[in-house]
C-alpha positions as CSV (number, residue, x, y, z in Angstrom):
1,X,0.0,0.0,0.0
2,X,2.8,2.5,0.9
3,X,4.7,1.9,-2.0
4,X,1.4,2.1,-4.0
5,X,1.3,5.6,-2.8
6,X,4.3,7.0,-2.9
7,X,5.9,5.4,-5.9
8,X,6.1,8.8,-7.6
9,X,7.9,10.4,-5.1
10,X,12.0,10.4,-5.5
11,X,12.4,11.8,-2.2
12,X,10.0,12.8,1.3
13,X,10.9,16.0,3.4
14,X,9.5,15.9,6.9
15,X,10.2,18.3,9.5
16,X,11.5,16.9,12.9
17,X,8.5,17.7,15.0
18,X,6.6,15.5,12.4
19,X,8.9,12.8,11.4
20,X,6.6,10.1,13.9
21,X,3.5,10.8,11.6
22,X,5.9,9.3,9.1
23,X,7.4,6.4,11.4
24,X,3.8,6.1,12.0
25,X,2.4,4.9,8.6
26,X,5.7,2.2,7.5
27,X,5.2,1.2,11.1
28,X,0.9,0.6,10.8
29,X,1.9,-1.0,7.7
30,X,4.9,-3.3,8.9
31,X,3.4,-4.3,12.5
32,X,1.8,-7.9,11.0
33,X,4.4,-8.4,8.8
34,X,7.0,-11.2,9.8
35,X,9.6,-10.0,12.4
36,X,6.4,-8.1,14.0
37,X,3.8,-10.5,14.7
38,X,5.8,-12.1,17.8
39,X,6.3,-9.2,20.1
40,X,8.5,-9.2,22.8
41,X,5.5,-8.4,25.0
42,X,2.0,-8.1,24.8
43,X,2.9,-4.9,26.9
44,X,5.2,-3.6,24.5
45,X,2.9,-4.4,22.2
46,X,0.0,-2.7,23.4
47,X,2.5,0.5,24.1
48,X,3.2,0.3,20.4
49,X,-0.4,0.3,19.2
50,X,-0.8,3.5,21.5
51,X,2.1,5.0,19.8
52,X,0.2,4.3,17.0
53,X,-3.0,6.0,17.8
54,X,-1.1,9.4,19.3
55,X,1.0,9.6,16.3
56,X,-2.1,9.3,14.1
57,X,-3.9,12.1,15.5
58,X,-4.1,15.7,14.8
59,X,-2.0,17.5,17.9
60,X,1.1,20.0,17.9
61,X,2.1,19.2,21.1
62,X,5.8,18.5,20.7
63,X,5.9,16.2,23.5
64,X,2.7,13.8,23.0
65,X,4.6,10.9,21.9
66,X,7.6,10.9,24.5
67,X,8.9,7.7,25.8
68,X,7.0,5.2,23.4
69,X,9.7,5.4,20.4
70,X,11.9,2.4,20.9
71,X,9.0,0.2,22.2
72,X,10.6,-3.3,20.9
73,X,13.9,-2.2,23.2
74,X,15.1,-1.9,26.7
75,X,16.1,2.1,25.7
76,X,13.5,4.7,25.7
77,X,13.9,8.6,24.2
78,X,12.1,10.7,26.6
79,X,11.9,14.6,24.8
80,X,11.1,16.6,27.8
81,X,12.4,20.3,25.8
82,X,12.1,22.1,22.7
83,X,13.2,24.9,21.0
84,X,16.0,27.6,22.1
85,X,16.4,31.1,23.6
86,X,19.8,31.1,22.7
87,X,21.0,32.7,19.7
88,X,23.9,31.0,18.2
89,X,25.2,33.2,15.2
90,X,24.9,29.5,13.0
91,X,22.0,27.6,14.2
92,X,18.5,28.1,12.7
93,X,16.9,26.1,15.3
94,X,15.1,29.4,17.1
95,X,13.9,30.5,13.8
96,X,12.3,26.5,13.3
97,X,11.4,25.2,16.7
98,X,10.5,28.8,18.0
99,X,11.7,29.9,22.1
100,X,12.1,27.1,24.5
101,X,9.0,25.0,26.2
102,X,9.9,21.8,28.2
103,X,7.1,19.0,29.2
104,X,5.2,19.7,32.5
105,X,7.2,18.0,35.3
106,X,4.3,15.6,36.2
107,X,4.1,14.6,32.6
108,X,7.3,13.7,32.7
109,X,7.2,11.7,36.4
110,X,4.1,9.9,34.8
111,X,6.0,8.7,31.4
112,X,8.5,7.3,33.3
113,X,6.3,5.7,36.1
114,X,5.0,4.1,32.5
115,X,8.0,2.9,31.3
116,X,9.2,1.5,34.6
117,X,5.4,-0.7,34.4
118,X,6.4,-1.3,30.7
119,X,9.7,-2.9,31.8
120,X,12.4,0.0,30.1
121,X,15.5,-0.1,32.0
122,X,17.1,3.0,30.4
123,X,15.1,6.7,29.5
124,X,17.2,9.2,27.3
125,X,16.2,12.8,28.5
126,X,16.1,14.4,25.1
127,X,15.4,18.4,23.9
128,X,17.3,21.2,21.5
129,X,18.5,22.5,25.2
130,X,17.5,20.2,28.2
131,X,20.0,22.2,30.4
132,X,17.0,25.2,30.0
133,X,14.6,22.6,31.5
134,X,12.0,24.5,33.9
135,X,8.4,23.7,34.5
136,X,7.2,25.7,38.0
137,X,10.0,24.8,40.6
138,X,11.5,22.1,39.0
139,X,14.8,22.8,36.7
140,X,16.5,20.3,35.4
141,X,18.3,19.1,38.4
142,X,15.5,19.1,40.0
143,X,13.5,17.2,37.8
144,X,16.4,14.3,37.9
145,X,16.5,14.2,41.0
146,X,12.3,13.5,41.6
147,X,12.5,11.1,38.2
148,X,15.0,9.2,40.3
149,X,12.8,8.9,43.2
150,X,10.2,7.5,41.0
151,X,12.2,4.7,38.7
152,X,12.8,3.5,42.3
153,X,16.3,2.1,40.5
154,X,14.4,0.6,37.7
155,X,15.6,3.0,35.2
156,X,19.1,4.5,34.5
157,X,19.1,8.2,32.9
158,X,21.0,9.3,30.2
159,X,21.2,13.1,29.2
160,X,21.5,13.8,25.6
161,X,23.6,17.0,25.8
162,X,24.4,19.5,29.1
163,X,25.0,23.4,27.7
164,X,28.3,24.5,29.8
165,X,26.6,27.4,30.8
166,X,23.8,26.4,33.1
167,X,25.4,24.1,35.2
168,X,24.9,24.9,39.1
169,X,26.1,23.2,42.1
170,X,22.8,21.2,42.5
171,X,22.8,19.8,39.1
172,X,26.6,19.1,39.6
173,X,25.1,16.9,42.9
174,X,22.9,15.2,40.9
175,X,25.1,14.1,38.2
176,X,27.0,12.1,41.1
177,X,24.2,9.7,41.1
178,X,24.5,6.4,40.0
179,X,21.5,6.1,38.2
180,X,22.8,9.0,35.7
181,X,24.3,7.4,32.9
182,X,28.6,8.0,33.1
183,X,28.2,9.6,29.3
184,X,28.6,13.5,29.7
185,X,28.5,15.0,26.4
186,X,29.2,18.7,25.9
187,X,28.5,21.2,23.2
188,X,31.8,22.8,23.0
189,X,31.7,23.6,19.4
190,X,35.3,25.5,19.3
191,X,38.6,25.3,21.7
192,X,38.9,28.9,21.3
193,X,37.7,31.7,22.9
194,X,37.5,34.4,19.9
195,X,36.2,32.1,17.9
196,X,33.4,31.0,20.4
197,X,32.6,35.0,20.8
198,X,32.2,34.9,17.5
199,X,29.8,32.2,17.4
200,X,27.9,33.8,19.9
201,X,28.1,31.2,22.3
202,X,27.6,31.7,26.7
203,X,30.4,30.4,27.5
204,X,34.2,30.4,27.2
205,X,36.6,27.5,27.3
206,X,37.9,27.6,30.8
207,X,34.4,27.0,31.5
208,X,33.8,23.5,29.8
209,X,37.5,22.9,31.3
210,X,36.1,23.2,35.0
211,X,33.5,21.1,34.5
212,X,35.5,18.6,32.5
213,X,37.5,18.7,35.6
214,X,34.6,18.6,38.2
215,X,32.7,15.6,36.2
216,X,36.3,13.7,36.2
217,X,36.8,13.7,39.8
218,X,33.2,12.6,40.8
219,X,32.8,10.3,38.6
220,X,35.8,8.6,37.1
221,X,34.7,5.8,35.3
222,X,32.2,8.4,32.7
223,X,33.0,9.2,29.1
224,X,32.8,12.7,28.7
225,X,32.2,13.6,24.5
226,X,31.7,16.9,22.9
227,X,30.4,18.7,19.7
228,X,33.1,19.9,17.4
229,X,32.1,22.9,14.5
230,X,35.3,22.8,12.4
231,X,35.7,26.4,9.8
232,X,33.1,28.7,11.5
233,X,34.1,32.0,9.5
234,X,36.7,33.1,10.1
235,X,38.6,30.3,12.2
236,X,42.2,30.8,11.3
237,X,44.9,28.3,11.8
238,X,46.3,29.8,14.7
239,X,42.6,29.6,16.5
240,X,42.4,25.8,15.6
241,X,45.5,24.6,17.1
242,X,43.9,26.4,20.4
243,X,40.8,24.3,19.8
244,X,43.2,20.9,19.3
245,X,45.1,21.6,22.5
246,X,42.0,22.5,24.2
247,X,40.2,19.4,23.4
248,X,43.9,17.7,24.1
249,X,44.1,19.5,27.5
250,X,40.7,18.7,28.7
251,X,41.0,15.4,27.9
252,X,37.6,14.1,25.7
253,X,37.2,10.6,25.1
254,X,35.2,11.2,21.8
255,X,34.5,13.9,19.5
256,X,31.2,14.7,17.4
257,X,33.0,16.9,14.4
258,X,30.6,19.0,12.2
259,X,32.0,20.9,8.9
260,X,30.5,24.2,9.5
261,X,28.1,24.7,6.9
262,X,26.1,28.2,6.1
263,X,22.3,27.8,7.4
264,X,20.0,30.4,5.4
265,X,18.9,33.5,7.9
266,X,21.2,32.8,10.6
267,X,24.3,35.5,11.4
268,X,26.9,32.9,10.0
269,X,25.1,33.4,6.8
270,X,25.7,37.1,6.3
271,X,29.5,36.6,7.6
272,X,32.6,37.0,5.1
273,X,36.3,35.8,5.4
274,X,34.8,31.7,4.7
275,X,37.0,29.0,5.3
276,X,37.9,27.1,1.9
277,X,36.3,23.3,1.8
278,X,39.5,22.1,1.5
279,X,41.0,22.9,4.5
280,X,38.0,22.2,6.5
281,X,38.0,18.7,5.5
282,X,41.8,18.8,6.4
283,X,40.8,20.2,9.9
284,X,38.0,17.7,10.3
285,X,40.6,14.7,9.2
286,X,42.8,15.6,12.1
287,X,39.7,16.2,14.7
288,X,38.9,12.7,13.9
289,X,41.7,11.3,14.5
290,X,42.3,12.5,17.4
291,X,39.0,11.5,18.6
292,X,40.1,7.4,17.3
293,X,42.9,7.8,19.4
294,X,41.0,9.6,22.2
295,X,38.6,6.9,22.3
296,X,40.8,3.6,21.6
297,X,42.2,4.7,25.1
298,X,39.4,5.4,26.7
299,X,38.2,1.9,25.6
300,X,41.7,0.2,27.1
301,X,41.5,2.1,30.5
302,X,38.1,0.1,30.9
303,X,39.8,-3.2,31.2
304,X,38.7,-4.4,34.1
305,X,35.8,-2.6,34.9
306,X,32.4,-3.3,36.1
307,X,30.1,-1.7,33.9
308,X,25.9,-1.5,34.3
309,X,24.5,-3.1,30.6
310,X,21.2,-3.0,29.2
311,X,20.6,-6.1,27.3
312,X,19.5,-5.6,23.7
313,X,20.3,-8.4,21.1
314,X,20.8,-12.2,22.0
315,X,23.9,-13.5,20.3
316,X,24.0,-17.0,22.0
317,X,23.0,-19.6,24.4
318,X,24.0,-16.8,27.6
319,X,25.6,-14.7,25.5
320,X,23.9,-11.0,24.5
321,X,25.2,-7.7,23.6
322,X,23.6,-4.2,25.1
323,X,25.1,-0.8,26.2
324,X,26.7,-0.2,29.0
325,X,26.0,3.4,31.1
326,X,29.0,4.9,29.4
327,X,27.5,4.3,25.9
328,X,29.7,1.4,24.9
329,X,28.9,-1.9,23.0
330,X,29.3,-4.9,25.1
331,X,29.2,-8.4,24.1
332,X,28.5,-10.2,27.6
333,X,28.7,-14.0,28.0
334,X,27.9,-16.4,30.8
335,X,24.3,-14.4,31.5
336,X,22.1,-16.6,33.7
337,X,19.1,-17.9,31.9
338,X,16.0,-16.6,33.9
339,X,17.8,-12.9,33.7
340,X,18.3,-12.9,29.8
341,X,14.4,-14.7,29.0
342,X,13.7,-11.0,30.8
343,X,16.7,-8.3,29.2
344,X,17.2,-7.6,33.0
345,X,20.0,-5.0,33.7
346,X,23.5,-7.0,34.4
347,X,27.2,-6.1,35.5
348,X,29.1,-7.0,33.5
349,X,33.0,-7.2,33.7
350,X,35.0,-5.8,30.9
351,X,37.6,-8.1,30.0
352,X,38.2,-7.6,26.0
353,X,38.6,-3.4,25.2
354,X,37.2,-2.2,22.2
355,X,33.6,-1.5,20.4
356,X,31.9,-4.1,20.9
357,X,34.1,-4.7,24.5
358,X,34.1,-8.3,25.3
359,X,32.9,-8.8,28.9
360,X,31.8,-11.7,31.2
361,X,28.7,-11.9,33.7
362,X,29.7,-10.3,37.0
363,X,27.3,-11.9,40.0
364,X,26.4,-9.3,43.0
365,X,29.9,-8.7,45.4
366,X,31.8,-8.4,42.4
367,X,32.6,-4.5,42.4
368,X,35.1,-2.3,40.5
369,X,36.9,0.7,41.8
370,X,36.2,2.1,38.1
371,X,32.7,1.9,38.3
372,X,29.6,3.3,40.6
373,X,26.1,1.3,39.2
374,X,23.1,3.1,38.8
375,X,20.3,1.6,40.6
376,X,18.9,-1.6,41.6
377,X,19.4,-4.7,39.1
378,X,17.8,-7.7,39.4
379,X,21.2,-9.9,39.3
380,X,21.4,-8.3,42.8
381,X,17.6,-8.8,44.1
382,X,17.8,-12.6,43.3
């Protein structure tokens, strides 16, 4: 039927608040076919069929259809912001998703009361800016620090991106917790300070370097990324190398790199003195590889660890591979039986770096000095 309709078509445009009406009718169309008809759960199931009927309906709420994306998964993506008061001299995003809203804190307890009864065991906190997070009292740390009351140690969180400019002592408190994911990524966008003024941004780079520093000493064992634009207007090569030995000096794990790119009535647009293409690429060559390298030791210092996992794919009699809270691939083997039949949460030991990491059950008692485990799990309640 879908193909019937849009055989014509050599190419769909869909704005992001209205992508799910999209995911909506290939997914109406694909739930009987094979691969759907045996749901993990009637639960899930059901979930999915609501999905279903919210993303059918007329509504412009940005938020109706939180929490019920990844419905065949232990992961959940939880929107609970949109839009932006900031005004970044490249980003069009207040001129498309207007000034910034964020979900009513109650709606927000209640989706993840739902996906704690719908057996999730991970909710992404998603948004343009969930660092501007406020609905009556609660701000953002104080909405994660009610949402962990709720999961009750059922869930872990993981934040999709913190702005280095509204962090605060209690949100600094908060990320100590072990049911916040160890994944910290930050927006840095450039490693120098003129350049950043430039951009417009709130912050300067000894600001993401105290945090880098704060985040490191609370909690050692997280991977702490950031958002790279290479050739905003004007970057020269003297302002790059400060962005490389900023990146090198705060120590990243991983890098996001973006070729800056001109977005149609935004600031950057109207700017002269352009970067060429080719040495952007050149800029963005070297960016990446210092994120491989960045990363590959990251990924060796694990060795050893005992890392929370989500179960997500069954490769084997007790063997299955999930993330773990630091975002990494983990291929665990030796999984009791009655915890796999249910994608419980597990420790897992990490005794093979790398991407997938090999790792091997680790029973309750069995702790790391690299790791602090969000929650309850139920290898520890049996």
């Amino acid at each position: 039927a879908l193909r019937g309709r849009f055989s014509s078509l050599s190419g769909v445009v869909v704005a992001p608040q209205h992508k799910k009406h999209l995911i909506s009718a290939v997914a109406r169309s694909l739930v009987l076919a094979e691969g759907f008809a045996d749901a993990e759960s009637a639960k899930k199931r059901a979930l999915f069929l609501d999905f279903l009927r919210h993303a059918e309906s007329p509504q412009t709420d940005p938020f109706v259809l939180t929490g019920a994306e990844s419905v065949f998964h232990s992961r959940a993506f939880l929107k609970i912001q949109d839009g932006c008061d900031n005004r970044c001299a490249y980003c069009r995003v207040p001129l498309a998703r207007g000034a910034a809203v964020s979900l009513a804190a109650e709606r927000v307890f209640e989706h993840i009361e739902r996906l704690v009864r719908n057996g999730f065991r991970e909710a992404v906190l998603t948004g343009v800016n969930i660092s501007a997070y406020q609905s009556g009292p609660y701000d953002l740390a104080a909405l994660l620090e009610e949402a962990i009351i709720k999961a009750n140690g059922e869930i872990r969180f993981r934040l999709s991106s913190l702005e280095p400019d509204n962090f605060s002592e209690r949100l600094y408190s908060v990320l100590k917790d072990a049911a916040i994911c160890p994944h910290i990524h930050l927006p840095l966008q450039s490693g120098s300070d003129p350049v950043l003024a430039r951009m417009k941004r709130r912050y300067r780079t000894g600001t993401v370097a105290q945090i880098a520093g704060r985040i490191r000493a609370e909690r050692p064992e997280a991977m702490l990324a950031a958002d790279v634009i290479v050739g905003f207007p004007g970057e020269t090569e003297a302002e790059f190398v400060e962005t490389v030995e900023t990146i090198q000096e705060i120590g990243f794990d991983r890098l996001h790199v973006f070729p800056f790119s001109k977005r149609p009535g935004t600031e950057a647009d109207a700017m002269s003195d352009f970067v060429p293409d080719a040495t952007i690429r050149k800029r963005v060559a070297t960016l990446l590889a210092l994120s491989r390298v960045s990363y590959e030791s990251f990924l060796n210092g694990m060795k050893g660890a005992i890392v929370d996992v989500i179960m997500e794919r069954e490769m084997g009699r007790d063997t299955f591979i999930g993330s773990s809270g630091q975002s990494v691939k983990c291929r665990v083997r030796g999984i009791p039986r009655p915890l796999m039949a249910k994608k419980e949460r597990i420790r897992a030991r990490i005794v093979r770096p790398g991407d997938p990491a090999g790792a091997v059950y680790a029973p309750a008692g069995v702790e790391s000095s690299l790791s602090r485990l969000p929650g309850k799990m139920m290898s520890e309640t049996r």
